[in-house]
N, C-alpha and C positions, 0 to 999 in steps of 0.2 A: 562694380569692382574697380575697374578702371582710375572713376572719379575718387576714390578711397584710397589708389595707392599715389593719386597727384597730389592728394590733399596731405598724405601721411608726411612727409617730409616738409611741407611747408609749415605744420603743425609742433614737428619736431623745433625747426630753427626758430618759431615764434614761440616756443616755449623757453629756448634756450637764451633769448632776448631778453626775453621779459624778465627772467627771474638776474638775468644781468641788472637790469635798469631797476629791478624792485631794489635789490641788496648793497647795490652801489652808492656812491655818493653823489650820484649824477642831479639827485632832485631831492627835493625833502617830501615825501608823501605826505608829512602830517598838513603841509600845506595846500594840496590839492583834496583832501579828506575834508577839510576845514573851508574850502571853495565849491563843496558837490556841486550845489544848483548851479551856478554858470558854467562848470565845467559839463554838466550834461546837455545845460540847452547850448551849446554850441555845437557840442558832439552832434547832440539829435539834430540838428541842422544840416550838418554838412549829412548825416545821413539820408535825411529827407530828400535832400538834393540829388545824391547817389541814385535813393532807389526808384527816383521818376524819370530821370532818365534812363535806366538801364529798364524800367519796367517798359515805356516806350519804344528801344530800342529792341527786345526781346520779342513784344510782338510783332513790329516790323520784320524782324528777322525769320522770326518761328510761320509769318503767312509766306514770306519769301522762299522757306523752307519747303513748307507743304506745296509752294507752285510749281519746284522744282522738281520734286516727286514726282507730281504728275506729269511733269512733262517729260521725265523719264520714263516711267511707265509706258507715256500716249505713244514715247517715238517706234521701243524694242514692240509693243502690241503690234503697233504700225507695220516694221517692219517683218513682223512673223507673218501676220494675214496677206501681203506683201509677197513674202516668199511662196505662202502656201497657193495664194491667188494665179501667181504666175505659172502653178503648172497647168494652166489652161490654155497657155499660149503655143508659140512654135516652139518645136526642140531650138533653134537658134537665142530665138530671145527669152525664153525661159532660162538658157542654160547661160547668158549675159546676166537676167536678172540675178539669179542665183550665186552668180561670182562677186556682181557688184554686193551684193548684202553683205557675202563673206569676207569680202574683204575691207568692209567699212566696219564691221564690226572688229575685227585684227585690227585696225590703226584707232578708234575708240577707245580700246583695252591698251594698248601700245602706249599709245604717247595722246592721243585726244583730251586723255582728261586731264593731265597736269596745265595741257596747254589752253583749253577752260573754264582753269581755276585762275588765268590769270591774264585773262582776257584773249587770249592769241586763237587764233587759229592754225591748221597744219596745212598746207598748201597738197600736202599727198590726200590727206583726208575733202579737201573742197572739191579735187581731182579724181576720186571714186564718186563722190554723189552726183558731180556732173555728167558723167558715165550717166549715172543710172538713170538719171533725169533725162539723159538724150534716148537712152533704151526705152525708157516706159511712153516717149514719145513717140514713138516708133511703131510703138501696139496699136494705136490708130490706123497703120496703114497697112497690118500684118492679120490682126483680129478687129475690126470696127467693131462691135458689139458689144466687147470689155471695154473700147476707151472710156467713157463717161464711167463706171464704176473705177477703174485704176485710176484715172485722175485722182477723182473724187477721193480715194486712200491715201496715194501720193500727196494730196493736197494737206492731208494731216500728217501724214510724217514731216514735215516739210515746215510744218506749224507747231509741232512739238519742238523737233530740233530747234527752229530759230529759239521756243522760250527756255532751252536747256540752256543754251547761248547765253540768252540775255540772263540767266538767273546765275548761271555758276561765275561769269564776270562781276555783278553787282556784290560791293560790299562797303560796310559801315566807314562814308566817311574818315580820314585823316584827323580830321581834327577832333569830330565828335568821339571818335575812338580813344583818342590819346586823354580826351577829358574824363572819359570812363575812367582809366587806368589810373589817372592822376589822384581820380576821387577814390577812389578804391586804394591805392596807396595811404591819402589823405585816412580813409576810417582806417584799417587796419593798424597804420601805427600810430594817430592817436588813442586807439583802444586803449594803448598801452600806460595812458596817461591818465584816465580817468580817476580817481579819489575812489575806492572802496575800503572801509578800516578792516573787513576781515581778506587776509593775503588769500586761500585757497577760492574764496569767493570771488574778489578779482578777477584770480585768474582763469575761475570756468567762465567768466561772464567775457570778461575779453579774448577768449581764443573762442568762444563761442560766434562770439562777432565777428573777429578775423576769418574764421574756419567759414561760414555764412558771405563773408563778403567775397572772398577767394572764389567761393562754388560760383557764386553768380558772373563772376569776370570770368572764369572758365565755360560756363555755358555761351557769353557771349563771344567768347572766343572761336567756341566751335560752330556756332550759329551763323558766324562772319567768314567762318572758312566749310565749306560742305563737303567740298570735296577730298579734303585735306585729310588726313588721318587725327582720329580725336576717339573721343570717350564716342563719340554716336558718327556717324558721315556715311555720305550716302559711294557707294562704290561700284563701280561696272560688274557687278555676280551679274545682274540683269543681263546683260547684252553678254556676257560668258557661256550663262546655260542657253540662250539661243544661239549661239554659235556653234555649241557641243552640238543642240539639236539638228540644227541643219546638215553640219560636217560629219555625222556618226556613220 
């Protein structure tokens, strides 16, 4: 639904365009109706062009995607088993453990994720994990028994976060991006150029294209941004409902 109310309005003003540039005196149609073949094989060109890159760039996006996922999932898993593990230790350092979770998940949800999406990190949030890193250190000399298993756990939460890090920082290139944009501009309004002798036919076949080219620069848009708000993004509910869990 989303994608259907970004596209409704873009649909609107390239209809309102078009039927400008049809009825106007801006061009003579009979001239590019009288030119089809070269005015298609160029078209189909810059299309072709478009859509190996963005088909390229979509996959890269969409595995970057799915590695991101997991590594949200591995960190909140991580730290539930984490939490639950710890009430094996002392009341001291359980009840350490306990607060560092709680409150790495508060500055997560808070301000962690805007900061990201845009590479930064929060000096409060490096300042809880180091807590808890010095805490689970400690379990070695309080419970020996559990250290080699809470390492070994720590050692993946530890490994999740970092590739949360590296995935929600990474995105498409400057320049490779703005060449998306360009080309995708480029089809869209020359659709509007195109030679066809029947008008209504025209114009399902070029908002068909425009509408088609639109969808996929918006997939890419939200592919490049994850964290961000869009038709699909991934968002802290995870680390919410384990929060409620713990805090209830």
């Amino acid at each position: 639904m989303k994608l259907i109310k970004r596209i409704f309005p873009f649909a609107i003003i390239f209809s309102i365009i078009f039927v400008f540039i049809r009825h106007s005196t801006f061009y003579d149609t009979r001239v590019l109706v009288e030119s089809l073949t070269g005015v298609q094989t160029l078209f189909g060109a810059i299309g072709i062009i478009f859509s190996i890159i963005a088909a390229f760039v979509i996959q890269k996006e969409w595995e970057q995607w799915n590695a991101l996922v997991d590594a949200v999932k591995g960190e909140v898993d991580g730290l539930e088993k984490l939490y639950l593990w710890s009430n094996n230790f002392s009341p001291d350092i359980r009840e350490k453990v306990h607060g560092n979770i709680a409150d790495y998940l508060r500055l997560i949800i808070k301000e962690g994720w805007q900061l990201s999406e845009r590479g930064e990190r929060s000096p409060e949030i490096e300042r809880i994990f180091d807590e808890l890193s010095t805490t689970i250190y400690h379990v070695s000399a309080t419970v020996p028994q559990f250290a080699t298993a809470t390492f070994a756990l720590f050692s993946r939460i530890m490994d999740a976060r970092s590739k949360r890090l590296l995935y929600s920082a990474e995105h498409v290139p400057d320049l490779l991006n703005h060449t998306l944009g360009f080309a995708a501009f480029l089809l869209i309004g020359l659709s509007m150029f195109v030679g066809v002798r029947i008008e209504w036919l025209a114009y399902l076949f070029t908002i068909s294209i425009a509408c088609l080219v639109y969808s996929v620069f918006l997939v890419l848009y939200d592919l490049n941004r994850p964290l961000e708000p869009g038709d699909w993004h991934i968002t802290t509910k995870e680390y919410e409902y384990l929060l409620a869990q713990i805090t209830q």
